[in-house]
Each structure stands twice: as C-alpha cells, then as structure tokens.
N, C-alpha and C positions, 0 to 999 in steps of 0.2 A: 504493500500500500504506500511509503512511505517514497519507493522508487517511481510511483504513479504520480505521488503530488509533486515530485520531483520535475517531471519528462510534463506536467499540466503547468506547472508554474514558468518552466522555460518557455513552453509554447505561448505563453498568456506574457510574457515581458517580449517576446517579436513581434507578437500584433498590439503591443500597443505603443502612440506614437512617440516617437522622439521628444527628448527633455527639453522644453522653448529656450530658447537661445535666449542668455540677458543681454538686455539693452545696454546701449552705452554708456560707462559711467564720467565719460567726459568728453564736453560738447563744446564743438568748436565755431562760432559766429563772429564775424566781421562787423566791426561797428559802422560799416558803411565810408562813404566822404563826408559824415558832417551835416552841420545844421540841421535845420527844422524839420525835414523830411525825415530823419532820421530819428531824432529826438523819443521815441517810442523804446528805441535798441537803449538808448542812454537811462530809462528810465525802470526797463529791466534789470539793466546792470545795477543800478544804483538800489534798489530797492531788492536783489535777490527774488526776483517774482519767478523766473524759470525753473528755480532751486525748489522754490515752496510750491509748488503747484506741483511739480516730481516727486517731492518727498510721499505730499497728499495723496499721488497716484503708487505710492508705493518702490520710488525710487530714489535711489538717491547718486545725484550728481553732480559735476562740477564744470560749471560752463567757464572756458575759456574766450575772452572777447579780446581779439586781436586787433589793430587798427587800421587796415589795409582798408582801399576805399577806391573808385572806379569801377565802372561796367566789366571793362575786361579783365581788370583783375579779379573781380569777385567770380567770374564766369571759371575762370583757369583755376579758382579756389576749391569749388565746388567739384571741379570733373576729377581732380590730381588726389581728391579727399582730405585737402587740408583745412574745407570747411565743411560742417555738415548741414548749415541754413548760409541762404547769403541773400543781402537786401540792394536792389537796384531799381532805376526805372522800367515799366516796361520793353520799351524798346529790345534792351540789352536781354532780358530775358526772354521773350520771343525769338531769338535767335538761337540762344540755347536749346528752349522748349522744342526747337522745329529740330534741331542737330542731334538732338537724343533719345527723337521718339524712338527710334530702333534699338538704344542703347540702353542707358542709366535711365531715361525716361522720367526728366526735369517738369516734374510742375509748382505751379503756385499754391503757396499755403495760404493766404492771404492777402489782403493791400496793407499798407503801412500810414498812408498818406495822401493828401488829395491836395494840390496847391500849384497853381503857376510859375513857369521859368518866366524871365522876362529878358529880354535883350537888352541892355545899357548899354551906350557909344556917345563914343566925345563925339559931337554934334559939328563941330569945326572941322572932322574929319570924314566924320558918315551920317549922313542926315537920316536914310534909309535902307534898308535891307538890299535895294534893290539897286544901287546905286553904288554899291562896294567896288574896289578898283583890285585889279590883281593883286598887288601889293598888298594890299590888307586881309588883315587877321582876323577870325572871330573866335574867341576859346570858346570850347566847348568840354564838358569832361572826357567825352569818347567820341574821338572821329566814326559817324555811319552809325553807330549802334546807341549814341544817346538821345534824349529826347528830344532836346534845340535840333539834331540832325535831321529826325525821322519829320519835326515838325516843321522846317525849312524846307523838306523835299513835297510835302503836304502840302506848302503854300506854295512852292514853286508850280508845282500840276497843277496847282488850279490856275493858277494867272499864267503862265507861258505854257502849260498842254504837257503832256505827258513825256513828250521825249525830252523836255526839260527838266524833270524830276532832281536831277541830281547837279543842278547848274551852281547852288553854295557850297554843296561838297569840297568843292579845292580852298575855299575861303576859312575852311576849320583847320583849328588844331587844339590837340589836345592839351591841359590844363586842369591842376585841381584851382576848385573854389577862389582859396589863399592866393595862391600865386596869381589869379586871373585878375584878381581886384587889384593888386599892386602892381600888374603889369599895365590895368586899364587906367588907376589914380596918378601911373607917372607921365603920364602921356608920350612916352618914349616907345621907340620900337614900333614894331608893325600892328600891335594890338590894337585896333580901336574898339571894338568891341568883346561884349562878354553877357553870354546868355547866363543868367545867375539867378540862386533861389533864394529864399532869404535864412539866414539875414545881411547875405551879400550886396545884395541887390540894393538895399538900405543906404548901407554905409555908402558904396557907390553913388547915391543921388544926393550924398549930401555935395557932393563936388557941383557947382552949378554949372560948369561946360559938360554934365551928362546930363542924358534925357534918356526913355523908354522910350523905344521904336517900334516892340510888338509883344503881346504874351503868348504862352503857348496856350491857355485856354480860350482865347480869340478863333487861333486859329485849329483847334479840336471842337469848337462849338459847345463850350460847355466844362465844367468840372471836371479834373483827369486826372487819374490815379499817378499818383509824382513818387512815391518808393514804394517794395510791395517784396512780400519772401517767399523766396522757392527752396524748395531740396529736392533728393531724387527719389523715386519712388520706391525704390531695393529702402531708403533709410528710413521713408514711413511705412512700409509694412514690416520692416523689421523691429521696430522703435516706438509701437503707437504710442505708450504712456507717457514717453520721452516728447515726442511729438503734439500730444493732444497739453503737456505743458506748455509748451514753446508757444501752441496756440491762444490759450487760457491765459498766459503769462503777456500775453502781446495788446490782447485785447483788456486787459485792465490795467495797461501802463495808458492807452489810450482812452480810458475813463479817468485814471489819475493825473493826465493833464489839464481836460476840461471838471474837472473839479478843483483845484490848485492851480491857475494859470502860475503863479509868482513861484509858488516850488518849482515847478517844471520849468519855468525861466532859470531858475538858479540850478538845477542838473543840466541845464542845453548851454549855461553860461560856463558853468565848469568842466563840459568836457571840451570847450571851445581854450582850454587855456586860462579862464577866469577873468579875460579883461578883452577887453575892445567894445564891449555892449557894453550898455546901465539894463539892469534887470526890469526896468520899464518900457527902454526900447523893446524886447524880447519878448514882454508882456501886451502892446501894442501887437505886434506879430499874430501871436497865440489869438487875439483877440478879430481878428479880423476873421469877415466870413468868408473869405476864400481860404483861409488854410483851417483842414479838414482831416481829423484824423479817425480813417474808417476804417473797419476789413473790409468793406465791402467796395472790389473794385468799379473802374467808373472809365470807361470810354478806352478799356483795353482791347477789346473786339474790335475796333475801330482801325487802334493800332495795325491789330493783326490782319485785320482784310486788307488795309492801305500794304503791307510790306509786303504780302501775298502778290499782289496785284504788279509790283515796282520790279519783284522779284527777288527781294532781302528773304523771303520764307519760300519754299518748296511745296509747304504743306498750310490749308487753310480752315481755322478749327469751325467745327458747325457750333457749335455751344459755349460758354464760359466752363462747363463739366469736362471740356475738352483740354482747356490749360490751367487748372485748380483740383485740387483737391478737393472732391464735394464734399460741403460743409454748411451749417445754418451761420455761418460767417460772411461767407460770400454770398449766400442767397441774396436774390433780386439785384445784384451785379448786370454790367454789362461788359 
C-alpha cells in the first residue's frame, strides 16, 4: 500500500502545475526629461507609492528611479531590459509599439499627462514656423519621433499637401529641455527656436524678444496626451501584482497633485534642482486648465493613424485595446 501512495503521489506532483515564478523584486523606471509632464514619476518617488501598493499586493520591492530622459533613450531602455516601465510622449512610443508587435510586444499602461508643447523663437529671427531659413535650428527633444516632430509634419500636410509632410524635419535637432532654453535665452548660435513644455516655456517668455508661434494642441485639435507609460507584455503577464502597483501607485500621485497643488510644486521644484522657479510660478502651472493629469489617454489614435498614413508605422491599431493594456484606466480614451 505504502509503494501505491508512493507511485499516486509522484503521478499527482507531474500533473500538477508549475510553482509561479516570483515577481520582480527590483524595479527599474526612468524618471523621464523633467518637468511637469513628468511630475507624476516624481511624486511616486517621493512618497514610496509603488512600494506601498506592492507590499498591499503582497510584494515587496525596490524601485530603482534612474535619470535618463528622451524618447530614444527611454525606447533603447526598455528593449536592452535596463528599464522595466519607461515614460515618453506618444509619438516615441508608437514607434516602438509598431516595432514589437512581433516581439517583446510594447504596450501602454497608461497616460501620464495631458498639456501642450508650445514653440518659442526670438521673433527678430523667426517670426513663423513657416518662414524658417536653412540655417536655423528648432530643438526638439527627438529628431522624427517627438511630439513638436510628429506635430510639425501634421501641420505641414495640411497646408502644403502630403508630399510635404516632412518639409521641418531638416530644421530639428535634438536637445534636452535645459540646454534648449539656454541655447534659445542667448540668442547665439543657430537656435532660434524651441518647442518647450513647461515650465520651460515660462521662463522663456519672460525674455520679451520671444513670443509663441504655435501649440501643439492647436494643431491636434484638442487636449493631447503629452507623457504616458509603456512596458512589455512578457513583464505584465509575468508581474501582475508588481504591475497592477505601478498602476494604482501612478494614478494616486495624480490625485495627490490636484489635491496639494503647492506640495507637488515643491517635489517638481526639487527634482528640478530646487531653484530656478518660486513654488508659485509652478503653482500657476499646476493651476491652469490645460495641464491635465489623467490615465486616460487623449488624441493618441490620432497620432497613430497620422504616422500610419506618413509611413512612420507599418501597422495601424483599430482600437485604443490595440496599444494599452485594457484597463478601467484608460477607459473612454481615444
């Protein structure tokens, strides 16, 4: 009998499944480039919110937040596995999303952010977009794949026609934030312009030879998701509790803003360095109804049919379920 329950106990441990693989216990996210688009990641960090919502789920981890910031870096971050979430604008992610469906299989967890770029140029040099001469410069954080790009090739097709799409493209160059304002404030060099979010854009107009030439929510028609996070789908089906934190933890740093504007100025002021704002300026910001801090994306379909169309994408999604993670997050997104 004893050799029966023996030869019954072996056969009852092969049919039954494999022990679940644990999650990760240290999690890797990019704090983005900065500023107020971002300011969500800052408030995670600062507050332990991805920590405590893991523990809640029964895990416990340790988020590493590195500072690395641009579209194409955070893209190289993701695929190499040196990140496991990474935050950009659409644009940049649409190009991943289409370059992986066969692979890692990049989607959206989220939006992060909803707020306008806006163009600023010394006005003695570029009066208009349209008017720019070879010689001049427009920073942009990513040549082709950031927003001012995808949003300049947008306004180009509609006023000069479709084989004009990509006529500002030679006019970018790449640029963080920082460096773009100091390049645009000295009025030196080939920079006359600089598409910026705030609270770049800010400091910029206080110079009175700038002026705003155009925003990107002008020319998208409306309210546009401006940062938003992806990971791959091997690290949410392998990670949900880890995952279903990062989610939970995102969207209540995004209720602890708009309940505290003046805290959340003073975490966006100190990961900026801790000087160049008054936590009033920052506070104006936070206060204005165009910056919008949602999950629920806004005019990234848009994106995607426009880049489909241009030829930046291959593949063109029929649904928002197509490049998100389905979730009551995103719901009623476009």
């Amino acid at each position: 009998m004893s050799i029966l329950r023996t030869v019954l106990a072996v056969a009852l441990i092969g049919l039954a499944p494999f022990v679940a693989r644990a999650e990760v216990s240290e999690l890797r996210i990019p704090l983005g480039a900065g500023g107020f688009g971002f300011l969500p990641l800052n408030m995670m960090q600062k507050h332990g919110l991805i920590e405590k919502y893991a523990a809640e789920a029964g895990v416990k981890v340790k988020v590493n937040w590195s500072t690395i910031g641009g579209p194409a870096i955070m893209n190289d971050a993701l695929l190499s596995g040196s990140a496991h979430f990474i935050s950009a604008g659409p644009p940049a992610f649409l190009v991943l999303w289409d370059r992986t469906r066969s692979n890692v299989g990049v989607k959206g967890v989220a939006a992060i952010s909803s707020m306008p770029m806006v163009l600023n140029a010394r006005v003695a040099q570029l009066k208009s977009l349209d008017s720019i001469a070879a010689n001049q410069k427009l920073a942009v954080t990513s040549v082709k794949v950031s927003i001012p790009s995808i949003v300049m090739q947008m306004y180009a097709a509609r006023k000069y026609g479709k084989a004009q799409t990509f006529r500002f493209d030679p006019s970018t160059v790449t640029m963080a934030h920082p460096d773009a304002l100091i390049a645009l404030l000295s009025g030196g060099g080939s920079i006359v312009g600089h598409w910026a979010s705030p609270p770049f854009d800010q400091r910029e107009l206080k110079d009175p030879a700038i002026r705003t030439l155009m925003n990107s929510d002008d020319v998208m028609g409306g309210s546009t998701t401006f940062t938003m996070m992806s990971t791959t789908a091997k690290f949410q089906k392998e990670n949900p509790k880890v995952y279903g934190a990062v989610l939970k933890a995102l969207k209540r740093a995004q209720d602890m803003i708009a309940e505290d504007r003046k805290a959340a100025a003073a975490v966006l002021l100190e990961s900026m360095g801790g000087r160049g704002w008054s936590i009033d300026e920052l506070v104006k910001v936070l206060a204005d109804p165009s910056t919008k801090y949602t999950t629920k994306p806004e005019n990234v379909l848009k994106y995607a049919n426009f880049m489909q169309e241009n030829g930046s994408l291959k593949n063109r999604p029929a649904a928002l379920t197509d490049l998100f993670f389905a979730s009551p997050e995103i719901a009623g997104g476009n």
